[in-house]
C-alpha positions as CSV (number, residue, x, y, z in Angstrom):
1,X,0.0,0.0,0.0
2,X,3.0,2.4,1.1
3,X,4.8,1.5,-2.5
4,X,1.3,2.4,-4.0
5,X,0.6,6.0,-2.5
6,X,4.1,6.4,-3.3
7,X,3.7,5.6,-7.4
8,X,0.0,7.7,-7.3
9,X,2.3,10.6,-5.7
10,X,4.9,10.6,-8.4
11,X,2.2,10.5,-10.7
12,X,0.4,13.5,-9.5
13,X,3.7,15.3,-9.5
14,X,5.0,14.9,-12.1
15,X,2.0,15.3,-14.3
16,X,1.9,19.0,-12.9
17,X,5.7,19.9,-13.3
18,X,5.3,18.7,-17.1
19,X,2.0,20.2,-17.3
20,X,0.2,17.0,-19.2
21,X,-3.6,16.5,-19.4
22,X,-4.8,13.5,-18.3
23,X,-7.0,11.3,-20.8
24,X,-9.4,8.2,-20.0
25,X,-9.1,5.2,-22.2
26,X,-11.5,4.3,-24.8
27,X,-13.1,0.7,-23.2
28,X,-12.9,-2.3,-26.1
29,X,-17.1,-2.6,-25.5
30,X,-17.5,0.4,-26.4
31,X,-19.9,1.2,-29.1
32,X,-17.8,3.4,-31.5
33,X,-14.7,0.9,-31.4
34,X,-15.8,-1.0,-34.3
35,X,-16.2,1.8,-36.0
36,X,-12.9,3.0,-35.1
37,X,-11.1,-0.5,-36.1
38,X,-12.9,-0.1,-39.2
39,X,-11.4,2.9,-39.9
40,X,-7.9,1.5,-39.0
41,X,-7.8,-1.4,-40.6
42,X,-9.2,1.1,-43.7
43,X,-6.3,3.3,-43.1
44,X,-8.2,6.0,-42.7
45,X,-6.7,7.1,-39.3
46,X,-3.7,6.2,-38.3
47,X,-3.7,3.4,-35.4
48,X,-3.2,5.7,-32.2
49,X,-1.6,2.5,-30.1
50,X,-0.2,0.3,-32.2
51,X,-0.1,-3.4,-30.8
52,X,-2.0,-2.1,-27.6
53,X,-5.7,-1.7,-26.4
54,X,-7.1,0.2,-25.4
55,X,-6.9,3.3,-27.0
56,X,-6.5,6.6,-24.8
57,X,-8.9,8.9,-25.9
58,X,-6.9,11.7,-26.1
59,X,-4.8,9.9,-28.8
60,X,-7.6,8.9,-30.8
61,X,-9.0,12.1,-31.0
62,X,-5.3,13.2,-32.3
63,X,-5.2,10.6,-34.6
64,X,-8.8,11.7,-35.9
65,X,-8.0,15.2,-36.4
66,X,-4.9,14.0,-38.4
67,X,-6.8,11.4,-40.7
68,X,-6.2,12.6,-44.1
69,X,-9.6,11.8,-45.6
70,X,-9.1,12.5,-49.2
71,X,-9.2,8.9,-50.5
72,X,-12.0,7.9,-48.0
73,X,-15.6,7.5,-48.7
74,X,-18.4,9.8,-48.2
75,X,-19.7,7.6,-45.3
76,X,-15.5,6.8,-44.0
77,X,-15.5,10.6,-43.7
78,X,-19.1,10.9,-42.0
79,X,-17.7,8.5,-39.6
80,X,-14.6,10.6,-38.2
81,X,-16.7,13.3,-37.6
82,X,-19.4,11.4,-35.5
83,X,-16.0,10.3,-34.0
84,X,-14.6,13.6,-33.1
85,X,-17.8,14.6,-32.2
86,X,-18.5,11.9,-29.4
87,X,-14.9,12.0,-27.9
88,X,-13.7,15.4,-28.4
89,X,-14.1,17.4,-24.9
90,X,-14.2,21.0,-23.8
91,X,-11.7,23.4,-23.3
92,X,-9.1,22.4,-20.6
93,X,-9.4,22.5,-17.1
94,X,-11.0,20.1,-14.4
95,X,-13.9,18.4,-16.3
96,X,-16.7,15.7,-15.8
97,X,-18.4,13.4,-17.5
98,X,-21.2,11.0,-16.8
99,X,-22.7,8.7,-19.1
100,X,-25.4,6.3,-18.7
101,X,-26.3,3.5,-20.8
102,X,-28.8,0.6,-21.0
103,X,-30.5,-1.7,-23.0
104,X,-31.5,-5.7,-24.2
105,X,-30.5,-8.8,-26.1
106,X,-31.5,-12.0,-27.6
107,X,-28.9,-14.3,-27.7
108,X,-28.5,-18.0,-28.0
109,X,-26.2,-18.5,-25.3
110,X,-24.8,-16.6,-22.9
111,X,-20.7,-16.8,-24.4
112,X,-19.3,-13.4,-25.2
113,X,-17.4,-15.4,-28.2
114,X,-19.1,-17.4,-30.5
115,X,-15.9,-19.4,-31.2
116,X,-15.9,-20.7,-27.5
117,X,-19.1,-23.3,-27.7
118,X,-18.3,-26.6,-27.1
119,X,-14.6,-26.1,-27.5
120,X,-13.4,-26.8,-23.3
121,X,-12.2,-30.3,-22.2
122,X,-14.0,-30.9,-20.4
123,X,-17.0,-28.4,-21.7
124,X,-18.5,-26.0,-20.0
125,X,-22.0,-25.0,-20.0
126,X,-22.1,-22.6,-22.4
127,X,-25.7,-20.8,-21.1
128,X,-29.2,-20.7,-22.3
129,X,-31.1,-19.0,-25.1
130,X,-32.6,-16.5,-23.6
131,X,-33.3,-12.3,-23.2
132,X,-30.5,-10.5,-21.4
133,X,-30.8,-6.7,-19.6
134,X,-28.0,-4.7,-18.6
135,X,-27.1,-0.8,-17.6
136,X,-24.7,1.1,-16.5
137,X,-23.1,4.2,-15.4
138,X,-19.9,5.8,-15.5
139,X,-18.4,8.6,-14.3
140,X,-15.0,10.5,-15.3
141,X,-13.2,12.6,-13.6
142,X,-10.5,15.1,-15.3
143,X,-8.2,16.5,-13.4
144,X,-5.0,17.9,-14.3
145,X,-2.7,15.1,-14.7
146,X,-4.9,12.6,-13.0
147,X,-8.0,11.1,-14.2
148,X,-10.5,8.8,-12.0
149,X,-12.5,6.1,-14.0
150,X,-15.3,4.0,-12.3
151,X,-18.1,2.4,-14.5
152,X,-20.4,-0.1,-12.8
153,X,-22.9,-1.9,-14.5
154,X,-25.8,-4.9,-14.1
155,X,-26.7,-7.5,-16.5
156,X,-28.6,-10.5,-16.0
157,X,-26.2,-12.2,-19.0
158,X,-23.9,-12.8,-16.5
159,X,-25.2,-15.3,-14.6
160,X,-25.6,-17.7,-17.3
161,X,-21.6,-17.0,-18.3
162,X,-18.9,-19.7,-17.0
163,X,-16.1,-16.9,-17.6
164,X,-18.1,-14.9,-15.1
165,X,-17.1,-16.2,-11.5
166,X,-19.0,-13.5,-9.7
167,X,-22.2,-14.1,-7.3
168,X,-24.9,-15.5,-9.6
169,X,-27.6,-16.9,-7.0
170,X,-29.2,-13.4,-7.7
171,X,-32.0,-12.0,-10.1
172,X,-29.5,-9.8,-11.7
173,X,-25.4,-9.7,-11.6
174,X,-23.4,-6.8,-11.6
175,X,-19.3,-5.7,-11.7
176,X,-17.7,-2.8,-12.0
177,X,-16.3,-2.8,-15.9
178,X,-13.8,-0.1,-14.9
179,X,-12.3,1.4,-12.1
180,X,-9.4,3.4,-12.3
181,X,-7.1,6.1,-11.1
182,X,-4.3,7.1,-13.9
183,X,-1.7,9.9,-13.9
184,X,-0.1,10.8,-17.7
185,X,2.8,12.7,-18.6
186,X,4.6,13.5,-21.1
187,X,7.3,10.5,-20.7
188,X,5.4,8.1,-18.3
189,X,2.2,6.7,-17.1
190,X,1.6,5.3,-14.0
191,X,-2.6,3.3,-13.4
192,X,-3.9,1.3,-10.9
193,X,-7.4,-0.3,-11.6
194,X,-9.6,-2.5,-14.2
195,X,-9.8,-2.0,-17.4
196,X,-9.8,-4.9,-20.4
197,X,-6.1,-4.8,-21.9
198,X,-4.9,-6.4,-25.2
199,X,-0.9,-6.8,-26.2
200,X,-0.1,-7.6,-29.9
201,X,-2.6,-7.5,-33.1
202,X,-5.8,-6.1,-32.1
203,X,-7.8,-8.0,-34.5
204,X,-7.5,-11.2,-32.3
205,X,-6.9,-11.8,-28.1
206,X,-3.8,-11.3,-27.3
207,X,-1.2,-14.3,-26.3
208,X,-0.4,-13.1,-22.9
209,X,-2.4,-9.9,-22.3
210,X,-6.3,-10.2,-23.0
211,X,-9.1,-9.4,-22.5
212,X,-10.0,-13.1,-22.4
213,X,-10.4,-12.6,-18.6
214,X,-12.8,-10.5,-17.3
215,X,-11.1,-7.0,-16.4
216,X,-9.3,-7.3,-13.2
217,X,-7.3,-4.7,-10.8
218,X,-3.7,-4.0,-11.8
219,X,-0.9,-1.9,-11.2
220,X,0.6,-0.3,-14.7
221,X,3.3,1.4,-15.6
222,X,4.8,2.8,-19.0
223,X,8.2,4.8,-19.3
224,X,9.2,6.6,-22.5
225,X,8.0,8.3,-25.6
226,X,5.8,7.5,-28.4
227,X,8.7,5.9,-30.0
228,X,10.5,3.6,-27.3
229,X,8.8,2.7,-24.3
230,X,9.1,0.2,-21.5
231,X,5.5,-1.1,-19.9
232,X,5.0,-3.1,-17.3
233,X,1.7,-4.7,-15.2
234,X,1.4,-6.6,-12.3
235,X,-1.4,-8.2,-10.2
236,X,-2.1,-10.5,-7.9
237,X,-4.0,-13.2,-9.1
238,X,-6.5,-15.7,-7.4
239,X,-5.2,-18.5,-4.5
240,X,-4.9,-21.6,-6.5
241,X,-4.6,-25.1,-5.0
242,X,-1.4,-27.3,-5.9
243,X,-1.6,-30.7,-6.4
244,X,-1.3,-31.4,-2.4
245,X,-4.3,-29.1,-1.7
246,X,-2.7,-26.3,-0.3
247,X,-3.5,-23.0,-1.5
248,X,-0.9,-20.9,-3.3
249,X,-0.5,-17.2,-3.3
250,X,-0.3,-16.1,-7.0
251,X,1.2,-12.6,-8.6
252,X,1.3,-12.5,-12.7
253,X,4.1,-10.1,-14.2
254,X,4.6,-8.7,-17.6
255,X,7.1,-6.7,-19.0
256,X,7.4,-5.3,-22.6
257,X,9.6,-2.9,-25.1
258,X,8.4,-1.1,-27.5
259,X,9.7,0.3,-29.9
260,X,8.2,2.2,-33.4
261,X,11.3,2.7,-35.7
262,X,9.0,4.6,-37.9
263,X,5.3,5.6,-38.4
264,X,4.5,2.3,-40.0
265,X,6.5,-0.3,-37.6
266,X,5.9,-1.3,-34.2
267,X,7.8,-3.9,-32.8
268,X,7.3,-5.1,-28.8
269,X,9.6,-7.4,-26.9
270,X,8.2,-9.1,-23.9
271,X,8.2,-11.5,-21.0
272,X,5.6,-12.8,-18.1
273,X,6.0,-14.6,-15.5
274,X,3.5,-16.4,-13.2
275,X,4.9,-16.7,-9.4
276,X,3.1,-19.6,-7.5
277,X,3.8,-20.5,-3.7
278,X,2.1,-21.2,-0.3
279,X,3.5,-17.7,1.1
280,X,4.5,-16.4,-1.3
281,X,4.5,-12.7,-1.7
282,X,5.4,-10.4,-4.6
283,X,9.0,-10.4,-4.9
284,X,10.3,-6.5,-5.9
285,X,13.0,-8.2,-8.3
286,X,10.1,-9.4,-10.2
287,X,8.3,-6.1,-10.1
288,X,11.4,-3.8,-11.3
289,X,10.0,-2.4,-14.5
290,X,14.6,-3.0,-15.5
291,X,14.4,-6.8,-14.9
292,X,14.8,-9.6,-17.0
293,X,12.6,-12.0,-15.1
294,X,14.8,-15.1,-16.5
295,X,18.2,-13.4,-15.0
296,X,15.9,-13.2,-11.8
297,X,14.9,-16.6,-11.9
298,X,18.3,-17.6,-11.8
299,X,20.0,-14.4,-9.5
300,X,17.5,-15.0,-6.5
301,X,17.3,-18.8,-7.0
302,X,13.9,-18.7,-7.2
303,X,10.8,-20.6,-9.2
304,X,8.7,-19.1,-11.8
305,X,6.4,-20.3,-14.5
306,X,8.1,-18.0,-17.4
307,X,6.9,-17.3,-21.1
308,X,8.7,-15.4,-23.5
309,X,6.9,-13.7,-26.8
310,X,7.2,-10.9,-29.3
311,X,5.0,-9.1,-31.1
312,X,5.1,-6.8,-34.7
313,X,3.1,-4.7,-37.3
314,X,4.5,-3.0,-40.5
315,X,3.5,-1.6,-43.8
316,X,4.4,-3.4,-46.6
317,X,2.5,-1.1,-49.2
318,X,-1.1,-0.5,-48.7
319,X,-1.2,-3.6,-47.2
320,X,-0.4,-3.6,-43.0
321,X,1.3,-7.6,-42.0
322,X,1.3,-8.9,-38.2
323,X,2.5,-11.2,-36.0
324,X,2.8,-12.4,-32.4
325,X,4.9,-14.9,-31.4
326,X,4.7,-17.1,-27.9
327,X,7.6,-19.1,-26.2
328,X,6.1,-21.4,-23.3
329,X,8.5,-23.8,-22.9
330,X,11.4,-25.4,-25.7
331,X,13.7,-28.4,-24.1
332,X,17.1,-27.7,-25.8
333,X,19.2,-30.1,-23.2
334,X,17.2,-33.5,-23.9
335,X,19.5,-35.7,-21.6
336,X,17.2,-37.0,-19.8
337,X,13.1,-38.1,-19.8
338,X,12.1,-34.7,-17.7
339,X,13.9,-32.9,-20.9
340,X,11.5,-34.3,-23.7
341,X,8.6,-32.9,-22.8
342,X,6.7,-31.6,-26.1
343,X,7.2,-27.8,-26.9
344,X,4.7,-25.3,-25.7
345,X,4.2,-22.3,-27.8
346,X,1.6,-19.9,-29.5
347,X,2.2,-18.0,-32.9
348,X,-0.1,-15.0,-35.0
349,X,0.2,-14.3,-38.4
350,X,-1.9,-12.2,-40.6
351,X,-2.2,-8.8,-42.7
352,X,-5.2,-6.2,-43.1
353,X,-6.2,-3.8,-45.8
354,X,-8.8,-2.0,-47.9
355,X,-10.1,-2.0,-51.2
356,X,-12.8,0.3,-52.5
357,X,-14.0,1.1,-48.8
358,X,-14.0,-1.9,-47.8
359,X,-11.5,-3.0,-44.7
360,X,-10.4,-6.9,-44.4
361,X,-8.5,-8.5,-42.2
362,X,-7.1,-12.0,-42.6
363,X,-4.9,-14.0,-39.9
364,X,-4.1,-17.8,-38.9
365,X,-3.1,-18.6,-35.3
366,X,-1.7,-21.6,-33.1
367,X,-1.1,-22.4,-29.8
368,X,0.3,-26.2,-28.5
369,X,-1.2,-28.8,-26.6
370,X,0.4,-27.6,-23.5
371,X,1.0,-24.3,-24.0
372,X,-0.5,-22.1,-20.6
373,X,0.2,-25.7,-18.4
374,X,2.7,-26.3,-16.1
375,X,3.1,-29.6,-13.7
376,X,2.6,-26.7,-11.0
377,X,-0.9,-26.1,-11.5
378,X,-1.0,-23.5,-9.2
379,X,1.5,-21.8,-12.1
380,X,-1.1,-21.7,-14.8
381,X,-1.5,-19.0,-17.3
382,X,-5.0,-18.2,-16.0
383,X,-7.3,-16.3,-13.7
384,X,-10.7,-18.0,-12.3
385,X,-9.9,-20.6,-14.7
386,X,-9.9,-18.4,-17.8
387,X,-7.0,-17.7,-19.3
388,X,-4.9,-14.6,-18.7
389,X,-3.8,-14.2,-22.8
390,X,-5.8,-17.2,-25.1
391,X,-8.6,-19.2,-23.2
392,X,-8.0,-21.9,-25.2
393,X,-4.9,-24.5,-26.4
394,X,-3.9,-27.3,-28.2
395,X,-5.5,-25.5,-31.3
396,X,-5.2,-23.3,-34.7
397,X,-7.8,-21.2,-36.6
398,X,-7.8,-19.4,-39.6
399,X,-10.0,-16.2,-40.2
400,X,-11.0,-13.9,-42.8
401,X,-13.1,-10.6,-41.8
402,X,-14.4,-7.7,-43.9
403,X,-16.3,-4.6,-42.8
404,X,-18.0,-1.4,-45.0
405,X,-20.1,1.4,-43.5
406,X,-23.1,1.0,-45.6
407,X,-24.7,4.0,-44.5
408,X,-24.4,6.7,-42.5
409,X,-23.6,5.2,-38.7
410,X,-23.9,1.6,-40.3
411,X,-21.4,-0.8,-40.2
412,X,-22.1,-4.2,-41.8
413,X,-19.2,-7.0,-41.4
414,X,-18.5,-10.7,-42.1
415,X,-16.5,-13.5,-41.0
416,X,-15.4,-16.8,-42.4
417,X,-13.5,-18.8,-39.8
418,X,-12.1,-22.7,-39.4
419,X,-11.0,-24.0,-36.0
420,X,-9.5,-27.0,-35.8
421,X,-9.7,-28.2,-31.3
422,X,-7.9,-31.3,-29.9
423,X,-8.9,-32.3,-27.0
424,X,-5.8,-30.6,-25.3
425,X,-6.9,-27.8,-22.6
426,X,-4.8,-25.8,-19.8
427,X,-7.2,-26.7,-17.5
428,X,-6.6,-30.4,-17.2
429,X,-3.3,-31.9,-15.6
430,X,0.0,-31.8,-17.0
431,X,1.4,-35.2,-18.3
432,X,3.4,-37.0,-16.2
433,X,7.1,-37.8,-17.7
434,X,6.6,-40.9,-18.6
435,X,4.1,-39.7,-21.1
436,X,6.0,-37.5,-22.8
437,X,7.0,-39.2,-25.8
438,X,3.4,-40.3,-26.6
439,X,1.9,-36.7,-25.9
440,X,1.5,-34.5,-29.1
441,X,2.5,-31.4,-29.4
442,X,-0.8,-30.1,-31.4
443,X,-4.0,-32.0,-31.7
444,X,-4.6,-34.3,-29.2
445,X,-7.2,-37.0,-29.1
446,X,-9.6,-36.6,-31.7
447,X,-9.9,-32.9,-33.8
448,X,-13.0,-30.9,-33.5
449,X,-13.5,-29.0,-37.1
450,X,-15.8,-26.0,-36.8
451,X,-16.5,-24.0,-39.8
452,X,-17.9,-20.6,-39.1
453,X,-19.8,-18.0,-41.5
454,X,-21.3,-15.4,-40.2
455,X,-22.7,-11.7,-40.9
456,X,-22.9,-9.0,-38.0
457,X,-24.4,-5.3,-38.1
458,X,-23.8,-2.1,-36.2
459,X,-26.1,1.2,-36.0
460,X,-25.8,4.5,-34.1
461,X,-28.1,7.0,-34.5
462,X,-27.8,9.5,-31.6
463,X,-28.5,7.9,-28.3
464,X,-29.7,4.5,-29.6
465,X,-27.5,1.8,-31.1
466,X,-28.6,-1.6,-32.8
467,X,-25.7,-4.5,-33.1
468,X,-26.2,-7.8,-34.3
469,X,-24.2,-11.1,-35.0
470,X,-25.3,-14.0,-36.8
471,X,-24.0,-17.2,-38.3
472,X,-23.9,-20.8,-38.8
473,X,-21.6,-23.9,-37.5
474,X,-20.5,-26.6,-39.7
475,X,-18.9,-28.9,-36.9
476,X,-17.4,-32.4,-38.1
477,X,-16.2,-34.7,-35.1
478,X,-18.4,-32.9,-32.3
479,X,-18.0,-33.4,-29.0
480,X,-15.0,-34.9,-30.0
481,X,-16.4,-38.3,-31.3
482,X,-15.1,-39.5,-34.5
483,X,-17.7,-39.0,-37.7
484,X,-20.1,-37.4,-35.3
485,X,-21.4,-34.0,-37.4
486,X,-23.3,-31.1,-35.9
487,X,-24.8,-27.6,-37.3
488,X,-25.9,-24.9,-34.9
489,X,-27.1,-21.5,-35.5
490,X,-25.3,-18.6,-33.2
491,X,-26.0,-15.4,-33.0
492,X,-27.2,-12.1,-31.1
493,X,-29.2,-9.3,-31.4
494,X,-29.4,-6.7,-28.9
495,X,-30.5,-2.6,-28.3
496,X,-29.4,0.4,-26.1
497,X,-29.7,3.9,-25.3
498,X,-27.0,6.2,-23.8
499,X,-27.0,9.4,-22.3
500,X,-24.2,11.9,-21.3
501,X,-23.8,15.0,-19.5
502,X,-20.8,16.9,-19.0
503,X,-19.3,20.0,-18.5
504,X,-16.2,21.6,-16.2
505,X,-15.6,21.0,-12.5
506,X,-15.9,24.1,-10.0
């Protein structure tokens, strides 16, 4: 608590001796992000944080004003100013702003991804088909430097969710989306709170930041400019039994660099660890935004669950490539039968562009059996049982996406996916050494094929907003059982109306 007050200080300082304005972040649920990625992946604007969500408002707004919308479409150019209109604010100075938000859905099941049914091993329920109901209010707070998020909200879909480990024996269920306190200047940042983060391409969850996880309270920290900057986060993470019983105290760590050589290249280094023990406490070594967490690992004599991983995006013409790369565990000494375990990793590929207004995006991604397991359970790459970066392993999937605005605050998209599943899953044990030679790397068991096409919809107009996903299944080998075929309709419909008022603080 001491080292806390201590960073919120320093934040507050310096943020008035460099005379910054603090910004809130733009929330990935919000309505106007898919409008925003839209534009993006368009090119239209400029991607205000590239390889990291979410976006601070301030910097979109920047990025909108900048957009250089000669070769956009009528309704590309509509869209930016709807944009700047919704997250430009008044002139400087303490401010306020609270917005209020509520509506319904239909859905057939209570997932927030499509992509998850059926896909655990062992499954999960995945929630009825039913009407959902959910508001909201937030309330920001800008001052100076410092700006104070909080943003709880109801909604009866929650109950029915098994990535939702909240209370659920009630009528309704209810969090608090975000909760924050976070002091900018002009060459750090320093948050403590919730909020849904994503490291590496933001057209898929990241592999070891996500927003996989409901958003949880963290402690961030970025040094640096808009060209090179070290980030950091760090939480504590739920008790966790190990194979004995006994409950282990848990702290996840991340570190990254990055670094944007020029306007169209970013390229982030990072590392996390997960540290597991009965008492365990956060180490400080492990916290030091300067560590290496390996170096640690062997300085201190001390044991860690450590992943490795890179991420990258760069132009290559009009078209924009990506990548993220995963390094779980590799055995380069195979001596002996603990050395020939199978390799744990996770790997992104992909690209995005436009053609005649129309924005696409196409990627293919991996991850191992094993990848996110450990024989120390209680070092799992998870959170409540959902996983910290991916919420799934021991699979690949390729995806092709493509978005137009129609029509004035219209935004229709599609998506033609393939997953292929083994039966592989972080939550169940790791294999014992003496079935390492007989445990695959990818695809365990029998493979699950899902083919998914679907179509969604957006509308604003105003206060009200209409979104909408649907699609079909083709699933060969469901549930895992050999020649067993399945199709299932998905999809989601749902309504709200938002309010705001704002205006300046006395």
């Amino acid at each position: 608590m001491r080292a806390l007050t201590t960073w919120l200080v320093c934040a507050l300082v310096a943020g008035r001796l460099a005379a910054q304005s603090g910004s809130p972040y733009v929330p990935l649920h919000h309505r106007a992000m898919p409008y925003v990625e839209h534009l993006i992946a368009a090119g239209v604007i400029a991607d205000p944080a590239p390889l990291t969500r979410p976006i601070n408002e301030a910097d979109l707004v920047r990025a909108l004003e900048a957009a250089d919308t000669s070769a956009a479409t009528a309704r590309q150019r509509a869209a930016v100013r709807r944009l700047l209109l919704e997250f430009r604010r008044g002139s400087a100075g303490p401010r306020y702003l609270l917005a209020g938000d509520a509506g319904v859905a239909a859905a057939t099941n209570a997932l927030r991804d499509p992509l998850e049914i059926g896909r655990e091993e062992p499954p999960r329920p995945e929630g009825p088909s039913r009407g959902f109901a959910w508001g909201g209010l937030a309330l920001q707070m800008q001052l100076g430097a410092l700006v104070a998020v909080t943003h709880p909200y109801f909604d009866t879909r929650l109950k029915y969710d098994p990535d939702y480990f909240g209370k659920k024996d009630r009528f309704i269920a209810g969090r608090n989306t975000e909760a924050y306190v976070d002091g900018r200047w002009r060459y750090g940042e320093i948050f403590f709170g919730s909020v849904d983060r994503n490291w590496g391409p933001p057209a898929l969850q990241g592999l070891i930041v996500s927003p996989s996880p409901y958003s949880y309270d963290h402690l961030a920290l970025t040094v640096g400019t808009a060209r090179v900057q070290l980030q950091a986060l760090l939480t504590q993470l739920d008790d966790l039994a190990d194979t004995s019983g006994a409950a282990n105290h848990r702290y996840f760590v991340v570190h990254r660099l990055l670094v944007r050589p020029s306007l169209g290249t970013a390229v982030g280094l990072w590392e996390g660890e997960i540290a597991a023990g009965r008492a365990r406490t956060l180490e400080p070594w492990f916290a030091n935004i300067l560590n290496l967490g390996l170096l640690v690992e062997y300085d201190q004599n001390v044991k860690v669950n450590s992943l490795l991983g890179a991420d990258f995006e760069s132009a290559v013409g009009r078209v924009r490539v990506f990548g993220q790369v995963l390094i779980d565990d590799f055995q380069v000494d195979r001596s002996t039968q603990t050395d020939s375990e199978p390799p744990s990793y996770g790997l992104t590929l992909g690209a995005r562009g436009a053609a005649r207004g129309v924005a696409w995006t196409a990627y293919y991604t991996r991850v191992a059996n094993l990848t996110y397991r450990t024989p120390n359970v209680a070092e799992t790459v998870e959170r409540r049982f959902v996983g910290l970066g991916r919420s799934f392993s021991d699979y690949d999937q390729a995806t092709l996406t493509a978005s137009v605005l129609a029509a004035p605050g219209l935004l229709l998209s599609s998506e033609a996916t393939l997953v292929r599943q083994g039966e592989g899953d972080f939550r169940l044990p790791y294999p014992p050494p003496s079935a390492y030679g007989t445990t695959p790397t990818i695809f365990s068991g029998v493979t699950e094929r899902t083919a998914r096409l679907a179509l969604g919809a957006n509308w604003q107009g105003g206060r009200w907003a209409v979104s909408g996903n649907g699609g079909v299944h083709l699933v060969r080998n469901a549930g895992h059982v050999r020649g067993v075929a399945d199709t299932r309709w998905v999809g989601s419909i749902g309504a709200s109306y938002r309010f705001r008022l704002e205006g300046a603080l006395p």
